[in-house]
PDB file of the backbone (N, CA, C, O) and the ligand in Angstrom, with CONECT records:
HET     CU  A 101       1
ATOM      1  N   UNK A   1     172.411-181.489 -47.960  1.00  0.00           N
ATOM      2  CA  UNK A   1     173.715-182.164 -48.028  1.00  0.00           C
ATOM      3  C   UNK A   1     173.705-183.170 -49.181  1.00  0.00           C
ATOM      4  O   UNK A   1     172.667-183.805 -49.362  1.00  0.00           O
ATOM      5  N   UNK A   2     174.931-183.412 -50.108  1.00  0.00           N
ATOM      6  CA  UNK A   2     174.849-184.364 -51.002  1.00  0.00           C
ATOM      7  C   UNK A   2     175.390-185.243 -50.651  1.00  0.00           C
ATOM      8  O   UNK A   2     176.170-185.176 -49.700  1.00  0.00           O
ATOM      9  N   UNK A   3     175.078-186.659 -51.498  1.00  0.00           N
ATOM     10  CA  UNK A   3     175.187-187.461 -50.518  1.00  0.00           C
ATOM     11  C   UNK A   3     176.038-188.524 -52.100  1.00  0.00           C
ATOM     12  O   UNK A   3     175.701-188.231 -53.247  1.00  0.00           O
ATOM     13  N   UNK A   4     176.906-189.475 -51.881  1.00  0.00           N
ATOM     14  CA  UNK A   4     177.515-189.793 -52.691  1.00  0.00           C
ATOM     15  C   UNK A   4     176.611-190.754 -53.835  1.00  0.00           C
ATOM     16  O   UNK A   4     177.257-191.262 -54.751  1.00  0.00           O
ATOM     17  N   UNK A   5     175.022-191.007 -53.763  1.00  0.00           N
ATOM     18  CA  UNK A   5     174.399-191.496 -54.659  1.00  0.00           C
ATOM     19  C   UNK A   5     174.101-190.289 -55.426  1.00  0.00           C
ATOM     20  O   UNK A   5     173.786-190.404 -56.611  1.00  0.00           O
ATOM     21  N   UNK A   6     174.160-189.284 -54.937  1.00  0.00           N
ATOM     22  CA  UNK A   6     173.158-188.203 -56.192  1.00  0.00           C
ATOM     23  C   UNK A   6     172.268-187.747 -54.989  1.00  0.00           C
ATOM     24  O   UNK A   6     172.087-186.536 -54.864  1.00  0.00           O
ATOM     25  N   UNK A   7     171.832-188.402 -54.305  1.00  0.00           N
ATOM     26  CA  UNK A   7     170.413-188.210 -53.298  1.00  0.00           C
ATOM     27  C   UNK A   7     170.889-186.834 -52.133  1.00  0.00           C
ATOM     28  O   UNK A   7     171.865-186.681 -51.398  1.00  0.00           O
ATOM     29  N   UNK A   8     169.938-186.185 -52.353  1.00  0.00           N
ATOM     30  CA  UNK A   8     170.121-185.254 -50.781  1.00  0.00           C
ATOM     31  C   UNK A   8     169.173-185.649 -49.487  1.00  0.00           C
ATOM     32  O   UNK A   8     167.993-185.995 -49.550  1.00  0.00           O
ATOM     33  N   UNK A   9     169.768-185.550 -48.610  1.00  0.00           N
ATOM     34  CA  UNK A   9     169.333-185.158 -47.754  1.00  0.00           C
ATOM     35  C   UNK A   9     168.764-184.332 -46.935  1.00  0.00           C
ATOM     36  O   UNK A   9     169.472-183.609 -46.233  1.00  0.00           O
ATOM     37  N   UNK A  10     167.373-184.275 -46.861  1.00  0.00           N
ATOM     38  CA  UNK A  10     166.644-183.104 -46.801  1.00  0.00           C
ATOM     39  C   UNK A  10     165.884-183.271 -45.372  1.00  0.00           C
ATOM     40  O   UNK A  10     165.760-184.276 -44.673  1.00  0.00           O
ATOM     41  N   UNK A  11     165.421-181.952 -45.181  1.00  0.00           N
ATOM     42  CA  UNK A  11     164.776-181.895 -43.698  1.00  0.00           C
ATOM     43  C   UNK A  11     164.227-180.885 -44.179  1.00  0.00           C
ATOM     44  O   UNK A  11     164.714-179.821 -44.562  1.00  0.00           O
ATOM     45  N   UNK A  12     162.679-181.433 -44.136  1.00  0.00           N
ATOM     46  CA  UNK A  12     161.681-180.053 -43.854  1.00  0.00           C
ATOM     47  C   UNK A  12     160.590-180.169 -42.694  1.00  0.00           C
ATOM     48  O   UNK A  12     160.141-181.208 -42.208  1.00  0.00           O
ATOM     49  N   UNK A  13     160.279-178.866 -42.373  1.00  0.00           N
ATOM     50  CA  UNK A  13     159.118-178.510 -41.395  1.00  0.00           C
ATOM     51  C   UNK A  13     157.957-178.441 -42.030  1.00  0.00           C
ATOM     52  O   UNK A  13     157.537-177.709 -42.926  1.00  0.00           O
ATOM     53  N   UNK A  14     157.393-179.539 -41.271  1.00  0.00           N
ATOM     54  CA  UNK A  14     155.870-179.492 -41.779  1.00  0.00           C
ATOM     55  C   UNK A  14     155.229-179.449 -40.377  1.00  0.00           C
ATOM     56  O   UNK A  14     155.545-179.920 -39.284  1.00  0.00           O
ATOM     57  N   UNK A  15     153.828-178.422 -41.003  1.00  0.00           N
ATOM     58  CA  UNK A  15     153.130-178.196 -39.905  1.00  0.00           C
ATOM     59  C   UNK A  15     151.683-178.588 -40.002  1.00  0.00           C
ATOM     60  O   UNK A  15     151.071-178.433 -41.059  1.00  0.00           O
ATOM     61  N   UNK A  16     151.137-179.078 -38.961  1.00  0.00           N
ATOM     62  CA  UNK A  16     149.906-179.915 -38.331  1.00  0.00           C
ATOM     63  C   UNK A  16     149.948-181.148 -38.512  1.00  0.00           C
ATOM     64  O   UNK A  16     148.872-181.731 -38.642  1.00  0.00           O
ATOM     65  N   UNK A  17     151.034-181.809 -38.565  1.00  0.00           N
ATOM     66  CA  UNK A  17     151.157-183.823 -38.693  1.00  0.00           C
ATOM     67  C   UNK A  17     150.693-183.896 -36.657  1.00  0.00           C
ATOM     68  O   UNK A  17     151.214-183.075 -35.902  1.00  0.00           O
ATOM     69  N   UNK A  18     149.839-184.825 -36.195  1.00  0.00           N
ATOM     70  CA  UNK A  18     149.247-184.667 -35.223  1.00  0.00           C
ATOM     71  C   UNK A  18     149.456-186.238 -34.581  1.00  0.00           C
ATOM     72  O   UNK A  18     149.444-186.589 -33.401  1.00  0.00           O
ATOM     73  N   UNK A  19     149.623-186.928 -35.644  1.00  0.00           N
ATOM     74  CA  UNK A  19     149.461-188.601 -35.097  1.00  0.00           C
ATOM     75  C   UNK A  19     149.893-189.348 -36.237  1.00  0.00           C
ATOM     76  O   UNK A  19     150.148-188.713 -37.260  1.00  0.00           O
ATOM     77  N   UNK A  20     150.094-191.356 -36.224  1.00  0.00           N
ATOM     78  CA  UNK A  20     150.404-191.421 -36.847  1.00  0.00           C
ATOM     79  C   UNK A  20     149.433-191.626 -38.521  1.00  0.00           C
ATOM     80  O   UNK A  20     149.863-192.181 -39.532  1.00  0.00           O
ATOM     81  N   UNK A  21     148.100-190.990 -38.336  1.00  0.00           N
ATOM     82  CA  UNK A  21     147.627-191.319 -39.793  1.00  0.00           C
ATOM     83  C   UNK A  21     148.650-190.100 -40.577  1.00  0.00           C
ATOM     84  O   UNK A  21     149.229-190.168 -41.661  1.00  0.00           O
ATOM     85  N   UNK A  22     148.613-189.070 -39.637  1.00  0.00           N
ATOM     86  CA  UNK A  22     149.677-187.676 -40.993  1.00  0.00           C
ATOM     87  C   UNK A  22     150.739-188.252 -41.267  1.00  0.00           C
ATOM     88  O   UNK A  22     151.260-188.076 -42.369  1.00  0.00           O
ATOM     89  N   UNK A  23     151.273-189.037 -40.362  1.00  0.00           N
ATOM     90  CA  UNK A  23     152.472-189.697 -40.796  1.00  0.00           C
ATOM     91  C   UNK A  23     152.658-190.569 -42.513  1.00  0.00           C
ATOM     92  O   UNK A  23     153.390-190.536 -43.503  1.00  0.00           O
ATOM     93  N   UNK A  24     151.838-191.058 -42.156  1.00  0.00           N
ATOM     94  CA  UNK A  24     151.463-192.539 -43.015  1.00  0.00           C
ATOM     95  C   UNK A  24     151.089-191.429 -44.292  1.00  0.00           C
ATOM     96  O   UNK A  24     151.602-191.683 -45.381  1.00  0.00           O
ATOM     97  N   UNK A  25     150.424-190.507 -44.209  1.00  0.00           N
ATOM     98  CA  UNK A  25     149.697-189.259 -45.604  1.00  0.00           C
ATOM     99  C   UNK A  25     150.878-188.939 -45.891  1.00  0.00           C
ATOM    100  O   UNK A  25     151.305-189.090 -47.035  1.00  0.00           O
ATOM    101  N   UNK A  26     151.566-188.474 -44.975  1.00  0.00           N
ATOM    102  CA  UNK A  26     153.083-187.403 -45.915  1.00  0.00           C
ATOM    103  C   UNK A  26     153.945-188.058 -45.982  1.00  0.00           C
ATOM    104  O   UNK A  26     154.921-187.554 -46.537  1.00  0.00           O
ATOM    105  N   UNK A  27     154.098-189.591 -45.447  1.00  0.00           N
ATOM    106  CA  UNK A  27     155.425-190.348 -46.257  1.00  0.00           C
ATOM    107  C   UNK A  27     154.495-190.763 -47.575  1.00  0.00           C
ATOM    108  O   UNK A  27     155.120-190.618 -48.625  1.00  0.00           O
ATOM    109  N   UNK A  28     153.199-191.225 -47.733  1.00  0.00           N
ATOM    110  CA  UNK A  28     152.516-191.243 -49.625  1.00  0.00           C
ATOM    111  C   UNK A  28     152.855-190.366 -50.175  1.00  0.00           C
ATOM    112  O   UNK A  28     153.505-190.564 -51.202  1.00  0.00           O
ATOM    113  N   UNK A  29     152.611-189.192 -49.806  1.00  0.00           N
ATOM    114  CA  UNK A  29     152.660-187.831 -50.627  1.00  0.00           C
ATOM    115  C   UNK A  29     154.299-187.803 -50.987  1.00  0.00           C
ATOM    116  O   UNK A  29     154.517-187.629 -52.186  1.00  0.00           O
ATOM    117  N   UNK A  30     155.270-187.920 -50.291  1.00  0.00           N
ATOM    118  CA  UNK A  30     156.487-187.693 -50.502  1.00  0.00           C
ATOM    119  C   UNK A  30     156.659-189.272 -51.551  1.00  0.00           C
ATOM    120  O   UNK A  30     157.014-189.207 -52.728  1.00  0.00           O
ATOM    121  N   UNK A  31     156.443-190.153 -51.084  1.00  0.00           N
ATOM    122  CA  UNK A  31     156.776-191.635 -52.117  1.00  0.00           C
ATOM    123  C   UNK A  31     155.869-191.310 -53.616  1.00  0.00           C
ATOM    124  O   UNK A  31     156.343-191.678 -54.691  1.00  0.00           O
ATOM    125  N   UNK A  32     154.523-190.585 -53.543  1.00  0.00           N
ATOM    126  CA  UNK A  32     154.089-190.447 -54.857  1.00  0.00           C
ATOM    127  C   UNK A  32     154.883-189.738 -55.819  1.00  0.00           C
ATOM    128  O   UNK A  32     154.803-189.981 -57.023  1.00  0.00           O
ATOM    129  N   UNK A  33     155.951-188.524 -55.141  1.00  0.00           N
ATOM    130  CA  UNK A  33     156.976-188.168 -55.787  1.00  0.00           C
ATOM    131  C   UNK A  33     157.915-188.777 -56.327  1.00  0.00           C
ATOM    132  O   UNK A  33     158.137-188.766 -57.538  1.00  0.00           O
ATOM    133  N   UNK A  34     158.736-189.529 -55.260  1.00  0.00           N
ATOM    134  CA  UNK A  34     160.184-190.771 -55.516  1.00  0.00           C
ATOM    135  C   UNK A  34     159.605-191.638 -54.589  1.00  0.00           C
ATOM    136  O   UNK A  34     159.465-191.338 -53.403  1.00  0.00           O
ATOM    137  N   UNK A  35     159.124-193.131 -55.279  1.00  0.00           N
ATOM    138  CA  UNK A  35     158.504-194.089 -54.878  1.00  0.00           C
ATOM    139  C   UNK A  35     160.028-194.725 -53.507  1.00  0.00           C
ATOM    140  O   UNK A  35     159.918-195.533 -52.585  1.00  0.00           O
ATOM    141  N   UNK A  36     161.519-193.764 -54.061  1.00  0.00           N
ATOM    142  CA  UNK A  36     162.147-194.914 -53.525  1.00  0.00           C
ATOM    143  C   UNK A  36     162.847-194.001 -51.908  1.00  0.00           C
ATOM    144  O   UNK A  36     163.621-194.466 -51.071  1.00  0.00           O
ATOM    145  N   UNK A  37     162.411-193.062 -51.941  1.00  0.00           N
ATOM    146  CA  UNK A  37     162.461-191.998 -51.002  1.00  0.00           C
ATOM    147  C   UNK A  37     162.336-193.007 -49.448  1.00  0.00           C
ATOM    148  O   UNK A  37     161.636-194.009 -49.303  1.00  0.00           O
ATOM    149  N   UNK A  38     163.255-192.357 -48.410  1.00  0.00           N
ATOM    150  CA  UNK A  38     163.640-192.797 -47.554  1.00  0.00           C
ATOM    151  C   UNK A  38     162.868-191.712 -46.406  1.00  0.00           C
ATOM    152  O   UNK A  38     163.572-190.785 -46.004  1.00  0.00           O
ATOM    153  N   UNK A  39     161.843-191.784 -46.025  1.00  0.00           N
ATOM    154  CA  UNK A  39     160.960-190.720 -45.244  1.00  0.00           C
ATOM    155  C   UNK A  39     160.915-191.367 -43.743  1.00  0.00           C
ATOM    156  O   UNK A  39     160.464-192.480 -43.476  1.00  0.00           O
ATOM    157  N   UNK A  40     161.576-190.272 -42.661  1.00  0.00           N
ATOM    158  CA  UNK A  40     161.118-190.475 -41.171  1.00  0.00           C
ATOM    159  C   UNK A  40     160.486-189.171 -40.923  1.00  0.00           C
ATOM    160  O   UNK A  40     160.476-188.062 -41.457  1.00  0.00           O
ATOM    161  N   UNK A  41     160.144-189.544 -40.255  1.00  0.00           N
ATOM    162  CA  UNK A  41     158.664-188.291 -39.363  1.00  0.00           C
ATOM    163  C   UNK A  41     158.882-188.268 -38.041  1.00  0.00           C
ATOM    164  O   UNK A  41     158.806-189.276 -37.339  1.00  0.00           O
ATOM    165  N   UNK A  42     159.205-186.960 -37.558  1.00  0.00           N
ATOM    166  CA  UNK A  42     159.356-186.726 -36.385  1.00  0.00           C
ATOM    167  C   UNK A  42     158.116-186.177 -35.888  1.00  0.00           C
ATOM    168  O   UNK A  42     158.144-184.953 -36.008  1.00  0.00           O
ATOM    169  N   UNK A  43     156.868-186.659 -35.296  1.00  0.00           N
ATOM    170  CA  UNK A  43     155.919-185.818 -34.800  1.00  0.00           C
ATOM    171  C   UNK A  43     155.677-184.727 -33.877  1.00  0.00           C
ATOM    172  O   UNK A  43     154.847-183.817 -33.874  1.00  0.00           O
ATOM    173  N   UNK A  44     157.012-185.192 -32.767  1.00  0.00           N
ATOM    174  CA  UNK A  44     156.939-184.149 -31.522  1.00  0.00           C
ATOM    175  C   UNK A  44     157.798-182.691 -32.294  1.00  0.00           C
ATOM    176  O   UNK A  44     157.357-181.555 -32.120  1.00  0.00           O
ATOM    177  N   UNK A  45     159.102-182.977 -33.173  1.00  0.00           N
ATOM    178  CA  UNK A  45     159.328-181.623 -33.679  1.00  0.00           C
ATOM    179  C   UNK A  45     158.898-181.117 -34.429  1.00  0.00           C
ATOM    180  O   UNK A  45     159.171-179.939 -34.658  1.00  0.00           O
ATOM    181  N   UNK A  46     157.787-182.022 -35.323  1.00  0.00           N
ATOM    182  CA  UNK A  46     156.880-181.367 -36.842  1.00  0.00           C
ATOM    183  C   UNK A  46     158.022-181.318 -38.101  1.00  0.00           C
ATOM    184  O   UNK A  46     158.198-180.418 -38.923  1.00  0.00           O
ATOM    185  N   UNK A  47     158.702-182.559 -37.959  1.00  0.00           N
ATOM    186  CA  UNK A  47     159.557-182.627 -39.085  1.00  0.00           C
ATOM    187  C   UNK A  47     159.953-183.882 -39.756  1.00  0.00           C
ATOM    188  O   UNK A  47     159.853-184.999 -39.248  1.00  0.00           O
ATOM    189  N   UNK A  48     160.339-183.657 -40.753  1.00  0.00           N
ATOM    190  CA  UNK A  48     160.374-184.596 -42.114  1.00  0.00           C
ATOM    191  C   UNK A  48     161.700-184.994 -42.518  1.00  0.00           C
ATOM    192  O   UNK A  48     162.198-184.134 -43.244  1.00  0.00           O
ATOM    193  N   UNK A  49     162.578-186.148 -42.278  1.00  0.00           N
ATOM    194  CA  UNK A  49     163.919-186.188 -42.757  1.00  0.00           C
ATOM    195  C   UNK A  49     163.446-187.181 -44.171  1.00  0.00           C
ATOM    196  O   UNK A  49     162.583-188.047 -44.319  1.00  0.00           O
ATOM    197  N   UNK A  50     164.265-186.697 -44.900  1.00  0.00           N
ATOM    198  CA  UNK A  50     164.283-187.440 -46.626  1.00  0.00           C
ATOM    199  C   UNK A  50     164.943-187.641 -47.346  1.00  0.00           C
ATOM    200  O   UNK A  50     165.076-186.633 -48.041  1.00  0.00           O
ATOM    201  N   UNK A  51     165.521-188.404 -47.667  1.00  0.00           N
ATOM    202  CA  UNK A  51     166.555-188.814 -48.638  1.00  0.00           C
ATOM    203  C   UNK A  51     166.006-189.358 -49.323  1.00  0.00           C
ATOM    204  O   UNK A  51     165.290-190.344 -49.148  1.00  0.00           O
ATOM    205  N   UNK A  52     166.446-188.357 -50.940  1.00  0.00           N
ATOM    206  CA  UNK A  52     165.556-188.482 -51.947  1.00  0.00           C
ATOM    207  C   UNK A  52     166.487-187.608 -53.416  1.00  0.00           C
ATOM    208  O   UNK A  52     167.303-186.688 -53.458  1.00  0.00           O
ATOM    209  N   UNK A  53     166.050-188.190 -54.108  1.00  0.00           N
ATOM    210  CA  UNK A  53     166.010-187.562 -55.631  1.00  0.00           C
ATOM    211  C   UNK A  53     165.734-186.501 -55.914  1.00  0.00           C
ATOM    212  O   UNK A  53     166.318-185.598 -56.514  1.00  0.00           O
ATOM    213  N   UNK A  54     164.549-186.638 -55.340  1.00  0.00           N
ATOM    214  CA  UNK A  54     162.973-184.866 -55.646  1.00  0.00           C
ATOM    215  C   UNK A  54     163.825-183.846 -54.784  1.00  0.00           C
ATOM    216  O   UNK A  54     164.546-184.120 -53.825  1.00  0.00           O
ATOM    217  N   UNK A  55     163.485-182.158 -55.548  1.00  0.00           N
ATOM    218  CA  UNK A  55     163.765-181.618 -55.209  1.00  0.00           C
ATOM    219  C   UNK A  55     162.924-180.730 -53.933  1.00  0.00           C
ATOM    220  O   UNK A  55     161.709-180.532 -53.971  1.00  0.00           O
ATOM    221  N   UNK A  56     163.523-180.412 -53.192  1.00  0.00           N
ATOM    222  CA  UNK A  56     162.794-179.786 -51.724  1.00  0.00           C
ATOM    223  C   UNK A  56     161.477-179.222 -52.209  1.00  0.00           C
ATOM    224  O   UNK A  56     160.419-179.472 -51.630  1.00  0.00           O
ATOM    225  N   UNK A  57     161.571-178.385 -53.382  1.00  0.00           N
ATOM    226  CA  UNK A  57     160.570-176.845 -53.409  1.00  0.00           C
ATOM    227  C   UNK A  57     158.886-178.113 -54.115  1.00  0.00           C
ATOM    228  O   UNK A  57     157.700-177.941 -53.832  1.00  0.00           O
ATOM    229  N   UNK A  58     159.283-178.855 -54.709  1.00  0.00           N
ATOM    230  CA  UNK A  58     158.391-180.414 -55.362  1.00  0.00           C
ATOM    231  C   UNK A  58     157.749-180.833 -53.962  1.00  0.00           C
ATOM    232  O   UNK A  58     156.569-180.527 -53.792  1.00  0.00           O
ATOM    233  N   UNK A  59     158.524-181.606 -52.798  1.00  0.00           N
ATOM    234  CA  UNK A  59     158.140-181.666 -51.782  1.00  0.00           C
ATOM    235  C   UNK A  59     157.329-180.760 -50.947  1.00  0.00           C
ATOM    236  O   UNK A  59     156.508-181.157 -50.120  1.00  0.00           O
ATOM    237  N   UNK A  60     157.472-180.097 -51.082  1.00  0.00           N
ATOM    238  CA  UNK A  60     156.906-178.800 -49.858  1.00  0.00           C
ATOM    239  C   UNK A  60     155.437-179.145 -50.466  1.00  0.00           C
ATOM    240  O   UNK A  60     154.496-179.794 -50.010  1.00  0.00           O
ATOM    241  N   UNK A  61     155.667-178.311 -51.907  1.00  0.00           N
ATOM    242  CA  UNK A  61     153.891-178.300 -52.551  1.00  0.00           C
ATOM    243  C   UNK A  61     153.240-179.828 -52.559  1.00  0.00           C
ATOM    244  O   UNK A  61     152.059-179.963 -52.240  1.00  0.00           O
ATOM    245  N   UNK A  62     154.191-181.175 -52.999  1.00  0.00           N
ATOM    246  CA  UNK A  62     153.259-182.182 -52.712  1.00  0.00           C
ATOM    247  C   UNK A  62     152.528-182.327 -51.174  1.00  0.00           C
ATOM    248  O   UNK A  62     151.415-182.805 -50.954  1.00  0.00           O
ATOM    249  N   UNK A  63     153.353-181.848 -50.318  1.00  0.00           N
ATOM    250  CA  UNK A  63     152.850-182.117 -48.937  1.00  0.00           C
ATOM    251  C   UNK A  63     151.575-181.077 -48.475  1.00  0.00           C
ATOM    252  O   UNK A  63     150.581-181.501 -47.886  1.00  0.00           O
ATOM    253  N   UNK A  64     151.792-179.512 -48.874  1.00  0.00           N
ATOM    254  CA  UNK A  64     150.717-178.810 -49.000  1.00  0.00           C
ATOM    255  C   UNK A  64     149.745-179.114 -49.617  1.00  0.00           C
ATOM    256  O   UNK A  64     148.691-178.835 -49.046  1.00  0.00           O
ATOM    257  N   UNK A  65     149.660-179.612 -50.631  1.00  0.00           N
ATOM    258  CA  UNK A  65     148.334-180.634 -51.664  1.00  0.00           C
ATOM    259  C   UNK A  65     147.723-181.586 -50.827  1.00  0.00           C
ATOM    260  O   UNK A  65     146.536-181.880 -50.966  1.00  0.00           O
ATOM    261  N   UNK A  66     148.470-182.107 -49.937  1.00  0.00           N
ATOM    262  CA  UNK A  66     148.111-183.107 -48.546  1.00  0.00           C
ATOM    263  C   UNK A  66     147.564-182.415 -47.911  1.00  0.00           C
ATOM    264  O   UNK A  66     146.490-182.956 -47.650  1.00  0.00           O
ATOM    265  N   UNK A  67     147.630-181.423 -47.428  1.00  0.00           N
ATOM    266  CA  UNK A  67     146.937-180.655 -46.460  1.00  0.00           C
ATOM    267  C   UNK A  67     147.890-180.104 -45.319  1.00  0.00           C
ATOM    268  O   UNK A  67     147.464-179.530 -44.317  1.00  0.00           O
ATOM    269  N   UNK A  68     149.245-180.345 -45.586  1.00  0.00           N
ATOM    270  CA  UNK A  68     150.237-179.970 -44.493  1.00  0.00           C
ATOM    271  C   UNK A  68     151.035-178.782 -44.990  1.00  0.00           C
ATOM    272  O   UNK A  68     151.524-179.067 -46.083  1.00  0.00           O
ATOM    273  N   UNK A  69     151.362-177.511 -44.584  1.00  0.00           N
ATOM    274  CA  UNK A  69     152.560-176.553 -45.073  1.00  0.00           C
ATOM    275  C   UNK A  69     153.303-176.892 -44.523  1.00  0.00           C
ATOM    276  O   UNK A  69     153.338-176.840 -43.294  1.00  0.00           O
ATOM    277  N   UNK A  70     154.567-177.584 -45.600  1.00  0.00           N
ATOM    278  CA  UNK A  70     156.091-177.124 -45.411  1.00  0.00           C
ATOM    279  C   UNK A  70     156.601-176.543 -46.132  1.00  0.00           C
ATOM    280  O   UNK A  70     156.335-176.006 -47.207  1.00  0.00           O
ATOM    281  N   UNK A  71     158.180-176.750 -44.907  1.00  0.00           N
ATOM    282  CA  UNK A  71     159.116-176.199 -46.041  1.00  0.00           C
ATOM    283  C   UNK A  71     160.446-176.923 -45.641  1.00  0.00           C
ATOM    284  O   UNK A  71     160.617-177.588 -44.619  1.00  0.00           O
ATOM    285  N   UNK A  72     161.368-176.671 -46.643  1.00  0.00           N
ATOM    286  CA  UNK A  72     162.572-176.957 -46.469  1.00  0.00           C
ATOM    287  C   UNK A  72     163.483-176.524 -45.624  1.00  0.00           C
ATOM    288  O   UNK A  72     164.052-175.513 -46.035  1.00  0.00           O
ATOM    289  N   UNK A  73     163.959-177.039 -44.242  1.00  0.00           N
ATOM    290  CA  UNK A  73     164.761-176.534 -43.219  1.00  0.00           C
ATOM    291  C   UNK A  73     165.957-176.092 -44.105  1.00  0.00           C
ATOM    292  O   UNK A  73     166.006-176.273 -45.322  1.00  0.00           O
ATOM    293  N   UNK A  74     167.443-175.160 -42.940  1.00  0.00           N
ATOM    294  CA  UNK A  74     168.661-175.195 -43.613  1.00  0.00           C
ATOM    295  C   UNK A  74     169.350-175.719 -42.395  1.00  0.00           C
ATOM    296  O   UNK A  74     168.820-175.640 -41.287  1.00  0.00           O
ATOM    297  N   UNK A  75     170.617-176.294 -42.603  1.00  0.00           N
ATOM    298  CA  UNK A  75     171.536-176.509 -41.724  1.00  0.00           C
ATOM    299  C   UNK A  75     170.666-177.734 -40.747  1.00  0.00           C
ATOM    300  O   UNK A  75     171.205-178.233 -39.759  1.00  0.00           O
TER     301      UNK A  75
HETATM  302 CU    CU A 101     146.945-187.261 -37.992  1.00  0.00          CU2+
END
């Protein structure tokens, strides 16, 4: 969804975040992208809401480089 700064709003599934240290790893990994990125972590659904600059397909692979596969939800 676009959002009236430029920024989308993104939701991806990432899989094996277990507690909150994955938490704390994949909001770095996502801020090493856009330091100004707006990252919540849902642990019980294994998902990532973001409002951000960076584009989804950037995200996915920074977070896989972490050690987590995602991807970009739709809808
Ligand atoms: Cu963990």
């Amino acid at each position: 969804m676009d959002r009236a700064d430029g920024r989308m709003d993104l939701t991806m599934k990432v899989e094996g975040m277990t507690c909150g240290g994955c938490a704390a790893a994949v909001t770095k990994a996502i801020r090493r992208l856009d330091p100004e990125a707006e990252v919540s972590v849902d642990l019980e659904r294994g998902q990532v809401a973001v409002v951000t600059g960076a584009q989804a397909l950037d995200i996915a692979q920074a977070l896989g480089r972490a050690g987590y596969d995602a991807e970009a939800m739709t809808g």
